[in-house]
C-alpha positions as CSV (number, residue, x, y, z in Angstrom):
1,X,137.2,240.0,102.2
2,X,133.4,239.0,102.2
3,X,131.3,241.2,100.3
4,X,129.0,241.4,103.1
5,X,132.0,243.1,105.2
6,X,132.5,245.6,102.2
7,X,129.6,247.1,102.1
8,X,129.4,247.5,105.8
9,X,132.8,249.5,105.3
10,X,131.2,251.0,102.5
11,X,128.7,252.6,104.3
12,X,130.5,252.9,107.2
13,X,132.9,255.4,105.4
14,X,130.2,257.4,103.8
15,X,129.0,258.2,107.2
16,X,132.3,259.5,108.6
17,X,132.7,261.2,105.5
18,X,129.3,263.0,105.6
19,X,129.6,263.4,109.3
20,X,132.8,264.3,110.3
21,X,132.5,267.6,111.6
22,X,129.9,266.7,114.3
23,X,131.0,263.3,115.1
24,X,132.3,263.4,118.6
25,X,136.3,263.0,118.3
26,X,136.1,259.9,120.7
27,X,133.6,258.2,118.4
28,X,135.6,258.9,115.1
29,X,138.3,257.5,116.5
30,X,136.2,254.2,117.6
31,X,134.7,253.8,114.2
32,X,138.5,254.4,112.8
33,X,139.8,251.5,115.3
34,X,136.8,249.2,114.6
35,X,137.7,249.7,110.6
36,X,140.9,248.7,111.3
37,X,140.3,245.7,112.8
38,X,137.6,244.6,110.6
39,X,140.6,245.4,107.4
40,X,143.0,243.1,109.3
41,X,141.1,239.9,109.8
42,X,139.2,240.3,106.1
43,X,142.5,240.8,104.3
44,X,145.5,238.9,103.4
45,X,148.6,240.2,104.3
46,X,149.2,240.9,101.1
47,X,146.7,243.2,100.7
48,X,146.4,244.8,104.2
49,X,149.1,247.1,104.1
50,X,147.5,248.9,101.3
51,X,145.0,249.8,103.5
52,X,146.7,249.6,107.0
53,X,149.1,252.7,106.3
54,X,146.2,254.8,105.5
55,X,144.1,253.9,108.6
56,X,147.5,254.4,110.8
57,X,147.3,257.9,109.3
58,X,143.5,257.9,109.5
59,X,143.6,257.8,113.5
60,X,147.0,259.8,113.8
61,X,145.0,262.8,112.1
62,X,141.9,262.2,114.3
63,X,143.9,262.3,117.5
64,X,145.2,265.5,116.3
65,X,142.3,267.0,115.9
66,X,141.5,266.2,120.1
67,X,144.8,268.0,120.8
68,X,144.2,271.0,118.4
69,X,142.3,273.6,119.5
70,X,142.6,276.3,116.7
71,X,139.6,275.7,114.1
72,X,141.2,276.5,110.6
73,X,143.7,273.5,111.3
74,X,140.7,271.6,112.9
75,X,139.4,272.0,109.0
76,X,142.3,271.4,107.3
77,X,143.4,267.8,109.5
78,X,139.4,266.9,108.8
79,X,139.9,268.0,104.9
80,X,143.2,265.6,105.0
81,X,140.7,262.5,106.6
82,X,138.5,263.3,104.3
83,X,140.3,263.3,101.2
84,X,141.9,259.8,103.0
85,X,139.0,258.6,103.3
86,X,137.3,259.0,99.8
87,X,141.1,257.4,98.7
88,X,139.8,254.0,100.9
89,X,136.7,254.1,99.7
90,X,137.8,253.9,95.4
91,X,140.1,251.4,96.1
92,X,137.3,249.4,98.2
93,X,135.2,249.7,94.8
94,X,138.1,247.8,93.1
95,X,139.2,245.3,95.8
96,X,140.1,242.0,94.1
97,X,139.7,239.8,97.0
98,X,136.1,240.4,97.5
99,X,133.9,237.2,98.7
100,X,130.6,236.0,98.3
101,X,129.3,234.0,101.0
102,X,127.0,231.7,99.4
103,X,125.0,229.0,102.2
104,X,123.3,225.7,101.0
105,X,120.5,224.7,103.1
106,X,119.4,221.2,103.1
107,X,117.7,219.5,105.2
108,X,117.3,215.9,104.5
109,X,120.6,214.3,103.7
110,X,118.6,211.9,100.6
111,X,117.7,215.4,98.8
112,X,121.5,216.8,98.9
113,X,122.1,215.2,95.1
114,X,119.6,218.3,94.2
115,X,122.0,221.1,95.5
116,X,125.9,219.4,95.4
117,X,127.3,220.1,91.5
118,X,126.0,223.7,92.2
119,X,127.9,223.5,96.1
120,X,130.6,221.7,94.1
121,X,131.4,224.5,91.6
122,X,131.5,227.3,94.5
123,X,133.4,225.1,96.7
124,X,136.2,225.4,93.9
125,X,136.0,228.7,93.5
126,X,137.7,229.5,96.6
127,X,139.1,232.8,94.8
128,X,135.5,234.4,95.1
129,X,133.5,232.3,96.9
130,X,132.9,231.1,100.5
131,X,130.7,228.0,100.7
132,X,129.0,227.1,103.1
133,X,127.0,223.8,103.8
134,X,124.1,224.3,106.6
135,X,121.9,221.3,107.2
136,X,119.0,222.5,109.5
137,X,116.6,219.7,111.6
138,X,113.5,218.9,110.1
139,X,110.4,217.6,112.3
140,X,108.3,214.7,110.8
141,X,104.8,215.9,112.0
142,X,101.6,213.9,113.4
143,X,97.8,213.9,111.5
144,X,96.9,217.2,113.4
145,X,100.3,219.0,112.7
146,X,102.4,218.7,115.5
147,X,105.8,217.4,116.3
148,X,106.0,213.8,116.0
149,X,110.4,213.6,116.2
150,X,112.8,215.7,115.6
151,X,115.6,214.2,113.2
152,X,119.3,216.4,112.1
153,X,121.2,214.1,109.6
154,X,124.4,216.1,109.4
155,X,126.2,212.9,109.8
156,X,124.4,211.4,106.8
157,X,125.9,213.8,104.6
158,X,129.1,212.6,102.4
159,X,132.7,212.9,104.0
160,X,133.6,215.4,101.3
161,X,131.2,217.8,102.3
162,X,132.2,219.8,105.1
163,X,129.5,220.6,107.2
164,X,128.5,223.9,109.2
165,X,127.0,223.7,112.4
166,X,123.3,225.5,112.2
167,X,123.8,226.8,115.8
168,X,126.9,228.7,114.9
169,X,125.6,230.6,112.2
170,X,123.2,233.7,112.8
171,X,122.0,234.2,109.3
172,X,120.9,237.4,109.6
173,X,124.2,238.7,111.1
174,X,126.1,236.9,108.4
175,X,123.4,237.9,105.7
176,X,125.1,235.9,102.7
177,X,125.3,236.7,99.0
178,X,123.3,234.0,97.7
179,X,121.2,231.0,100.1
180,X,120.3,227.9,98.2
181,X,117.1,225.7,99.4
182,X,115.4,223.0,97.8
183,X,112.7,222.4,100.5
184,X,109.9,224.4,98.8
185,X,107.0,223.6,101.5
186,X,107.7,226.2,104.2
187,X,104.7,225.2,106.7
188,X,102.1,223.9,103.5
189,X,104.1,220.1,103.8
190,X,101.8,217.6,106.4
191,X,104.8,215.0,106.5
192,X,107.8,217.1,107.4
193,X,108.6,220.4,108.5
194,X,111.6,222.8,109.2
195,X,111.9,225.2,111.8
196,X,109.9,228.4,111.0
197,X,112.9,230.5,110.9
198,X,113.9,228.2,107.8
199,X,110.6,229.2,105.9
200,X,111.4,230.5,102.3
201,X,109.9,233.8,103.8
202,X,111.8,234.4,106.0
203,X,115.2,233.3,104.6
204,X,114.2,235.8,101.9
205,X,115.1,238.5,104.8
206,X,118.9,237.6,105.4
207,X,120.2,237.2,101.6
208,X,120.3,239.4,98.9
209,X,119.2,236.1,96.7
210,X,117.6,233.2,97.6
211,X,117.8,230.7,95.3
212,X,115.2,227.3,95.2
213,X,116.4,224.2,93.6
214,X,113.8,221.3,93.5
215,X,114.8,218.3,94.8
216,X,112.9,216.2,92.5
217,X,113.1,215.4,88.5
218,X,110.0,215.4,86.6
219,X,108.4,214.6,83.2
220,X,110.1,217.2,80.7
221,X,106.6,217.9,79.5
222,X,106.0,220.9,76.3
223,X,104.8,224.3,77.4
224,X,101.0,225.4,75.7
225,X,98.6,222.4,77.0
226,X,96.8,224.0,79.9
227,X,96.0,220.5,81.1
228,X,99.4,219.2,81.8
229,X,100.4,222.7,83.0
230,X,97.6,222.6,85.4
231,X,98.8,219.1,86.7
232,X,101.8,220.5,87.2
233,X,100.8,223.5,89.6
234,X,101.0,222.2,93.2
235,X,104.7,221.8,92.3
236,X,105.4,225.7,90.5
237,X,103.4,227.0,93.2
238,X,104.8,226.5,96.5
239,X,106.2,229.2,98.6
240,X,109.3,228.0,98.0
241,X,108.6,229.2,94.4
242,X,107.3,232.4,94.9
243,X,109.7,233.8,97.9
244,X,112.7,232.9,96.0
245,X,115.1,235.6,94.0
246,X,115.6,232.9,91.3
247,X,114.0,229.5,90.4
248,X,116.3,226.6,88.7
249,X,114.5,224.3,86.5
250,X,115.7,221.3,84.7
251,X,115.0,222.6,81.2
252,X,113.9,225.2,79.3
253,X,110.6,223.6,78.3
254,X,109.9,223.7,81.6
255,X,111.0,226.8,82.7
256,X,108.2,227.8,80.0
257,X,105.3,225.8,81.9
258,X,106.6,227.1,85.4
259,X,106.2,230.5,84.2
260,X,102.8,229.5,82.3
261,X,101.7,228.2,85.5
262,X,102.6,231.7,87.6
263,X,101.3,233.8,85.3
264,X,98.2,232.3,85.8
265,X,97.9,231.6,89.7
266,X,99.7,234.9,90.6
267,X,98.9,238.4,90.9
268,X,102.1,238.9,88.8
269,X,100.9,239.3,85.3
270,X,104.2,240.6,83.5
271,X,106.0,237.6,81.6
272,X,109.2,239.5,81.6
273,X,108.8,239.2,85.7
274,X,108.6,235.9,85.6
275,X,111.6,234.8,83.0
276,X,113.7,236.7,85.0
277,X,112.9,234.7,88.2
278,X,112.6,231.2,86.4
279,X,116.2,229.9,84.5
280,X,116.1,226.4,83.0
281,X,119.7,225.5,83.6
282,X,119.4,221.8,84.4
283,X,119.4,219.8,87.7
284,X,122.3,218.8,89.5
285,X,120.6,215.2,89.9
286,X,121.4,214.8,86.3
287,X,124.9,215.9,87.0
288,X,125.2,213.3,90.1
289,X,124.3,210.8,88.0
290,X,126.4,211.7,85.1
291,X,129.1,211.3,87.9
292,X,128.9,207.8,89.5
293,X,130.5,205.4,87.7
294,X,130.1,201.6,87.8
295,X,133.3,201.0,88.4
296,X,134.0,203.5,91.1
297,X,131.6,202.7,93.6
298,X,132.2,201.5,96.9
299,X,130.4,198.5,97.5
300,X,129.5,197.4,101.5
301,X,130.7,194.0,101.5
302,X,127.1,192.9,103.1
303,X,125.9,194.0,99.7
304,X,128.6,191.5,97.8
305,X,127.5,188.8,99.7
306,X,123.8,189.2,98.3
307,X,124.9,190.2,95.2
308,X,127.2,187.4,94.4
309,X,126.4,183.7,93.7
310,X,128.6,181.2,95.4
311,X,130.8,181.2,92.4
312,X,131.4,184.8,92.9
313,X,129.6,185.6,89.6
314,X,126.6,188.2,89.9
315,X,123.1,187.7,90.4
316,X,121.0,190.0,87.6
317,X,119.9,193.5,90.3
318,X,116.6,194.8,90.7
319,X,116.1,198.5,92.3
320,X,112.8,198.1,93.7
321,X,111.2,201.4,94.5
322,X,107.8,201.9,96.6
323,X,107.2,205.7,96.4
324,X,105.3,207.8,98.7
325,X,102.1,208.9,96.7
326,X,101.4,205.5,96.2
327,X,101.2,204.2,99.7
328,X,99.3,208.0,100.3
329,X,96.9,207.0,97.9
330,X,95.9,203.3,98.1
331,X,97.6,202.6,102.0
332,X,96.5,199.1,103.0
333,X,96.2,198.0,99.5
334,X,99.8,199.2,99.2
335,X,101.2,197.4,101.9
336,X,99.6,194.4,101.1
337,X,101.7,194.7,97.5
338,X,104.9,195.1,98.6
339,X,104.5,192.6,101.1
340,X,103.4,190.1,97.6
341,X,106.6,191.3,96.0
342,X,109.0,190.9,98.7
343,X,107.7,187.3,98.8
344,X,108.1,186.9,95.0
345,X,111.6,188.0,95.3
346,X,112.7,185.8,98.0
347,X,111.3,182.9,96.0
348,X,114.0,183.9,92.9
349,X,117.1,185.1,95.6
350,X,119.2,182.4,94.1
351,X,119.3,184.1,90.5
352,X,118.0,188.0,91.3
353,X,119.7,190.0,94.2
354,X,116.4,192.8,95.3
355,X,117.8,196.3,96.4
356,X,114.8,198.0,98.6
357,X,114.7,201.5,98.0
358,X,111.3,202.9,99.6
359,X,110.7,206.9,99.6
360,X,112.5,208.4,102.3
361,X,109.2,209.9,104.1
362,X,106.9,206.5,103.9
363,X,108.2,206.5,107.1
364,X,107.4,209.2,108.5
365,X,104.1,209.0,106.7
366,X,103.1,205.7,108.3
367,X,104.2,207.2,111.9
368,X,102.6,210.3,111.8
369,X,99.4,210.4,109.4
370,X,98.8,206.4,108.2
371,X,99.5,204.6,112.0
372,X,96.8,202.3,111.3
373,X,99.6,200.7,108.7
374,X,102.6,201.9,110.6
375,X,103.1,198.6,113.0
376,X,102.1,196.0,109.6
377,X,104.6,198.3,107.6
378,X,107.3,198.6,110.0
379,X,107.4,194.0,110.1
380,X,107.4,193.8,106.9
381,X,110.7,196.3,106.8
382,X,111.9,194.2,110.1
383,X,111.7,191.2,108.5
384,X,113.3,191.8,105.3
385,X,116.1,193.5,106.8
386,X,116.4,190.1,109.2
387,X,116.3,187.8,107.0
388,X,119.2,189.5,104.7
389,X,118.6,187.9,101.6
390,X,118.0,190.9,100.0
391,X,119.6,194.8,100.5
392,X,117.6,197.4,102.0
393,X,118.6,200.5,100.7
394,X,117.7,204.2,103.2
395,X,121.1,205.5,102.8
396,X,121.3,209.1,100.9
397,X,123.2,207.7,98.0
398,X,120.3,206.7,95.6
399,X,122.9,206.8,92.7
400,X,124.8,203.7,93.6
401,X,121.5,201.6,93.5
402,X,120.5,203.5,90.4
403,X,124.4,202.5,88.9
404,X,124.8,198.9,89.8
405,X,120.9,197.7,89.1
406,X,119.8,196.3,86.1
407,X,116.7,197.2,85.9
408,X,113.8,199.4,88.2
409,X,111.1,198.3,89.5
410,X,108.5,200.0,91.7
411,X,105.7,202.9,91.5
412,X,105.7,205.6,89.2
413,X,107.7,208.4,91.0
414,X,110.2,211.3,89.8
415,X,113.1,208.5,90.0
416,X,112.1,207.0,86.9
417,X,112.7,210.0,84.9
418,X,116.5,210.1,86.3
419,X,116.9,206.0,85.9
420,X,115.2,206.5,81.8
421,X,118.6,208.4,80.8
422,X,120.6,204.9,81.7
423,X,118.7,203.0,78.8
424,X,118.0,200.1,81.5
425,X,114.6,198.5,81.4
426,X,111.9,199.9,83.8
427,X,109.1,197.8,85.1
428,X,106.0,199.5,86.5
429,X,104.0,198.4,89.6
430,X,100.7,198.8,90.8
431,X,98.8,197.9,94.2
432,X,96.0,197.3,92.3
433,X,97.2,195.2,89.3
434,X,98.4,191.7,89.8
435,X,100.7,191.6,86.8
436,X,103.7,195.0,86.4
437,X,103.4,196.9,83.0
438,X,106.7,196.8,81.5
439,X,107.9,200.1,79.7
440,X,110.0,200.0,77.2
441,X,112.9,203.0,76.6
């Protein structure tokens, strides 16, 4: 039984109780029926017949009362329903079988590594859980805020996840336990938005906890220097953020700086508030990673072919990132970079196989707020992609590219903070520098 459905008969049973004797005798018996009903498709069989005998008895002694017309056994059938009822109710309060319904909402299918060890964990706990996952569409928007395209990547999603269809669901009829986002923007993001009934505000109305999970990693920084905290506030202080029941953080050093960060830019002044809404359990892109091994991944056979040599050995891989603050900031001067180190590339093919992973929303950013770069960005992808001597990565596994590289190169972006834990060598580029900065681990 979903917990949702108990305390509907929860209530539902205190109002009979408290009611009876001026409920109409037809209406009792409805509400008996409807109870009935609701006890048979929540329950197993198992544990229906607990329940089912009593309700039997429940609408055997209202339909008595209908064909009794003397009043001291009127009161005595309605003491019996009564004392019936108060019997269903205790035994509700201890029900084994109760469900929560817990609903991930993602949106774009790249961002899903933020939310699946937690969907993962209540997936397997069939024996209290019911989950749920909901991808929603998500609009990419144009310079002065409207609709550009509409885009739904359900079938993006991994074949183990089993999906639930958005337009099935009413959310506020359903009104799960526990909702989990990790889109924190609501209508503050100029690139991308979700439907307004999506907003963190108003999901906050059809759960009893909502729950925001960043999709991102960032730098593990130390709580106390106001400086960095301060850098880090258009991130702690999204709606997203603030609407949620509970906030999870990578760490505990930066649960400390998120709730820094509040304390300050809220009206909410009470630490204890805060570290009660804030939990530094970890990310679930850590646990993804921790997950994909070398050996276990499926690799497209157009990938081989660039990855091997002709004698089948392999070529050393490079997972070449272009992130989306970069091309934000410097645009044509941006472009103009990754279309010197796609050249560069092509010149070693023989001896270095190039994975292309750019941001999944350069995209969108070129098309809706940069189209002065869009049609000069979109040849160079055309190209690459045409002349196939390199991989070009948009899928929404980022961990097999992360796995099977040697080494990153590309702008300085939240995936470097994931691709530090393998110990590989990370190579830093910049638009405006003609030589990368290597960092060392």
């Amino acid at each position: 039984m979903r917990r949702q459905i108990q305390k509907q008969l929860l209530i539902k049973i205190k109002h009979i109780y408290h009611n009876i004797e001026s409920i109409l005798i037809e209406d009792l018996l409805l509400q008996l029926k409807e109870m009935q009903n609701i006890f048979k498709s929540e329950l197993s069989e198992k544990r229906y017949p607990l329940y089912g005998e009593i309700l039997d008895g429940l609408v055997l002694a209202a339909t008595q009362i209908s064909n009794n017309a003397n009043s001291a056994e009127r009161s005595q059938v309605t003491t019996l329903i009564k004392e019936l009822l108060n019997y269903i109710f205790a035994e509700l309060m201890k029900e084994t079988e109760i469900k929560k319904d817990v609903v991930f909402i993602p949106y774009k299918a790249s961002m899903w590594d933020s939310l699946e060890s937690i969907w993962i964990a209540a997936n397997e706990d069939r024996e209290h859980c019911n989950a749920y996952v909901m991808p929603i569409p998500y609009a990419e928007r144009k310079e002065d805020q409207t609709v550009a395209k509409w885009h739904y990547e359900a079938n993006l999603f991994p074949k183990y996840v089993p999906i639930t269809d958005w337009e099935k669901i009413d959310l506020e009829k359903m009104h799960p336990d526990v909702i989990f986002i990790h889109n924190p923007y609501d209508n503050c993001n100029a690139l991308t938005s979700v439907g307004s009934e999506y907003y963190s505000g108003e999901l906050k109305n059809y759960t009893d906890k909502l729950v925001y999970v960043p999709y991102f990693v960032s730098h593990d920084i130390k709580p106390g220097d106001e400086d960095i905290e301060e850098y880090m506030a258009h991130l702690v202080t999204t709606k997203g953020v603030l609407n949620s029941d509970l906030v999870v953080v990578q760490s505990e050093d930066l649960r400390q700086v998120y709730i820094n960060v509040l304390i300050r830019h809220t009206n909410q002044k009470d630490r204890r508030y805060w570290e009660q809404h804030i939990v530094g359990l970890g990310s679930p892109k850590y646990d993804k990673l921790l997950a994909t091994k070398k050996e276990e991944i499926d690799i497209p056979q157009e990938w081989l072919k660039i990855i091997r040599k002709p004698d089948k050995s392999w070529k050393k891989i490079i997972l070449y990132n272009t992130g989306l603050q970069s091309m934000i900031d410097w645009k044509e001067k941006m472009v103009d970079k990754i279309d010197e180190i796609i050249q560069t590339f092509k010149a070693h093919k023989d001896e270095i196989a190039l994975i292309w992973r750019p941001h999944p929303l350069v995209a969108a950013f070129t098309y809706g707020l940069a189209p002065e770069l869009n049609d000069r960005y979109q040849a160079i992808v055309n190209t690459y992609k045409q002349e196939g001597w390199g991989i070009y990565d948009d899928t929404s596994n980022f961990y097999r590219a992360l796995v099977l590289s040697d080494a990153f190169f590309g702008d300085h972006s939240s995936i470097i903070f994931l691709y530090k834990t393998t110990g590989k060598p990370i190579f830093f580029n910049s638009p405006i520098i003609n030589e990368a900065i290597t960092k060392g681990d």
